[in-house]
Residue, then its C-alpha position, 0 to 999 in steps of 0.5 A: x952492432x949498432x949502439x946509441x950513446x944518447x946524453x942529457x946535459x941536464x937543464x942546458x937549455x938554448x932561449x926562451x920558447x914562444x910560450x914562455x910567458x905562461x911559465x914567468x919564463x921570459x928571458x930566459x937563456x941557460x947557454x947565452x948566461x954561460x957564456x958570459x962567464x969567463x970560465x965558458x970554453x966549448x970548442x968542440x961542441x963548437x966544432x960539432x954544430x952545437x952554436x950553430x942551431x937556429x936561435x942560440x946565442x952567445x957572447x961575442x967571441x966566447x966560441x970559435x967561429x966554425x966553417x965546416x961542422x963535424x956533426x948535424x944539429x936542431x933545436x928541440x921545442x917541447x910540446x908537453x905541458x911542463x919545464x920539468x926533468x920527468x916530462x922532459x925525459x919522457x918527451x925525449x923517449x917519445x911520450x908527450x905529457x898533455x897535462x902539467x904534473x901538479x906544483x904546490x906553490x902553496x905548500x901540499x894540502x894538509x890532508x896530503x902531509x897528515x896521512x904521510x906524517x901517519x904513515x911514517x910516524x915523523x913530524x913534518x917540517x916546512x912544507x912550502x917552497x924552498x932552495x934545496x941548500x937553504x931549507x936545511x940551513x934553515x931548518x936542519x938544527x930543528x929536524x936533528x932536534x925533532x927526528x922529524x921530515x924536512x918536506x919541500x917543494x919548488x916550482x917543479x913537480x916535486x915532494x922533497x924530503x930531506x934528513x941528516x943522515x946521522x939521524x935518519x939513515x938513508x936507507x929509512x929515508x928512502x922508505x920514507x919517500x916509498x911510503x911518499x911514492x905510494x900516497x901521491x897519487x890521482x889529484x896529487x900524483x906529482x912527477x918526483x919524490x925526491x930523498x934529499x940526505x945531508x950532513x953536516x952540523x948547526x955549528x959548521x953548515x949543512x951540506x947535501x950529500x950524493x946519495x939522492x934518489x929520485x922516485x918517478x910516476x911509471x910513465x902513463x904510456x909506452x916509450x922507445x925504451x919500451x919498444x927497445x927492449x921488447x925487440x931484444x935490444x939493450x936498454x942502458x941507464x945511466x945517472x938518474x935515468x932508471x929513476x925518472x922512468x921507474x924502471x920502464x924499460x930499463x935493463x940495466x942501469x947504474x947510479x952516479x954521483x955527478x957529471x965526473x962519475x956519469x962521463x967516465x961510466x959512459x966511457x966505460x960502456x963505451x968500451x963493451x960490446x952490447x947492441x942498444x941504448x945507453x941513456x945518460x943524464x948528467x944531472x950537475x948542470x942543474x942540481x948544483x948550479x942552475x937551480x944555485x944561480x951559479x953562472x961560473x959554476x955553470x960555465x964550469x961544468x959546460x966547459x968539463x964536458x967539452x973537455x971529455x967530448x975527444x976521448x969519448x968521439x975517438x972511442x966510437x965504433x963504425x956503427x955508434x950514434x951519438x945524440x946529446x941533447x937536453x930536458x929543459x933550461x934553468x938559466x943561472x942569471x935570471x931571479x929564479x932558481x927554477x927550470x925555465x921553459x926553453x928550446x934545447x939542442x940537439x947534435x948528432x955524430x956518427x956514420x951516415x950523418x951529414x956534417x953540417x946538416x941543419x934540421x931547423x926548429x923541430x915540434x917535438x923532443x920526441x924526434x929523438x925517440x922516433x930517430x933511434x927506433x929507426x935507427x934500429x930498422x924498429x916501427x916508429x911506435x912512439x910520437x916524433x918524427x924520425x930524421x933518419x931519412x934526411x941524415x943517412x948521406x947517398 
């Protein structure tokens, strides 16, 4: 019964990729910022081979120096044109993104916001680029008086539509993003619409709450997803993975409320019997503290997930793959709260993987998706180059 356990940690990324520059990325070095925190504690992802990828920096003495690794270990690029979550993951499944997903630094075009505000009958507020905390301090009072929308955007491919949930319950405001979803389409086909609730008051603050949904494009073209699930294998989402593929090749999935939920719902799959894929986002690293440059808050986060890594190592089968990776950066340190254009790691564990084994600087995410198809005895369908080869031990 062969099970692949394949994580995200949402935006960790390992240092600026040669193309940065384009994306005003330059810098940029989401582990390295962690690791100045004096709340940075990783040994056991030390212990897997995680710091020794090519490139990866950090603070003198913040990790253990380690001798012999436990797992093996590569630094990803991405060859999609993006920095965003849905690229990335689609990346990672196997499907390169030639194009860019459009981003409106400008706000979206006004026939785009006057055929949403008919179709939902709401007034449109904002409509520009904004902090996902600060738009609703700064305009939460007005969309309470109004009943109106809250729509923003950053520099990712993103419609965000944010309402308190005591006048607009959530339930109508995930129509809302339906009606969004449908519009934006062609020219304006953005990655995500996002339904961002809150709550709170003008008097004491606003706060987003955890009921997030995310409405994705359906990926233009086939993943390993795909291939998975046409060959009888189980297709597992966890987090906000069945939102970022609409569904594709999803059979079965489950929503969490942050990195706590998504870890011990993992543990939980863990413990079933099935034969296939659990994909796992862990979405805490960016939503709550790299897009609020928060670096204690980022340091935070990457030492809970340390902590969790022994239960989850001592809870493998003979036959369990475990592949942690990421989607892109989003350092907490630089001016910008967006994603930034990075490398990302990726460490293997499992049987047949060679301890130690350093696969370099791979070309594409999409080496995960021909990996695991092959892991599975599957024609690598996909884009990617299977490691498989070079990690079964003689």
């Amino acid at each position: 019964m062969k099970r692949v356990f394949l994580i995200v940690l949402d935006s960790v990324g390992i240092g600026e990729m040669p193309d940065a520059k384009e994306y005003g990325d330059e810098g940029s070095n989401t582990v390295r910022a962690a690791s100045y925190s004096p709340f940075f504690s990783m040994p056991n992802m030390a212990q897997l081979g995680c710091f020794l990828i090519d490139g990866v920096e950090v603070r003198e003495g913040s990790v253990p120096k380690i001798e012999s690794p436990t797992g093996s270990f590569a630094r990803l690029a991405e060859r999609s044109r993006g920095k965003d979550t849905t690229t990335g993951h689609w990346e990672i499944a196997g499907l390169i993104s030639k194009r860019p997903l459009p981003t409106y630094p400008q706000g979206f075009p006004s026939e785009v916001i006057e055929e949403f505000e008919r179709r939902t009958g709401k007034q449109v507020l904002c409509n520009r680029p904004y902090s996902g905390t600060e738009v609703i301090r700064d305009y939460g009072k007005e969309q309470m008086e109004t009943g109106g929308l809250i729509v923003y955007t950053s520099a990712d491919s993103v419609f965000q539509i944010a309402a308190h949930e005591d006048i607009i319950p959530v339930e109508e405001l995930y129509h809302d993003c339906e009606i969004a979803r449908e519009l934006l389409v062609g020219e304006y086909a953005v990655g995500r619409v996002i339904a961002r609730p809150f709550a709170g008051s003008p008097e004491e603050g606003f706060v987003r709450t955890t009921r997030r949904h995310d409405y994705s494009m359906t990926p233009p073209g086939r993943t390993m997803l795909n291939q998975l699930e046409d060959h009888g294998f189980k297709t597992i989402g966890v987090g906000k993975i069945n939102d970022i593929f609409a569904g594709s090749g999803i059979g079965e999935f489950v929503r969490t409320t942050g990195n706590l939920d998504g870890m011990k719902k993992t543990l939980q799959y863990q413990k079933k019997e099935f034969e296939g894929l659990v994909f796992v986002n862990l979405v805490d690293f960016d939503m709550l503290y790299g897009h609020r440059n928060d670096v204690d808050g980022y340091a935070k986060a990457l030492t809970e997930f340390d902590q969790w890594l022994p239960d989850f190592l001592a809870g493998m089968k003979e036959e369990d793959l475990l592949m942690i990776t990421a989607d892109h950066g989003c350092d907490p340190s630089t001016p910008s709260t967006d994603h930034s254009r990075e490398y990302v790691p990726l460490i293997m564990k499992g049987k047949g993987i060679r301890p130690g084994k350093n696969y370099g600087t791979r070309e594409s995410f999409a080496d995960i998706a021909a990996t695991i198809q092959a892991y599975f005895g599957l024609e690598v369908v996909t884009a990617g180059h299977s490691l498989m080869n070079e990690t079964i031990s003689n």
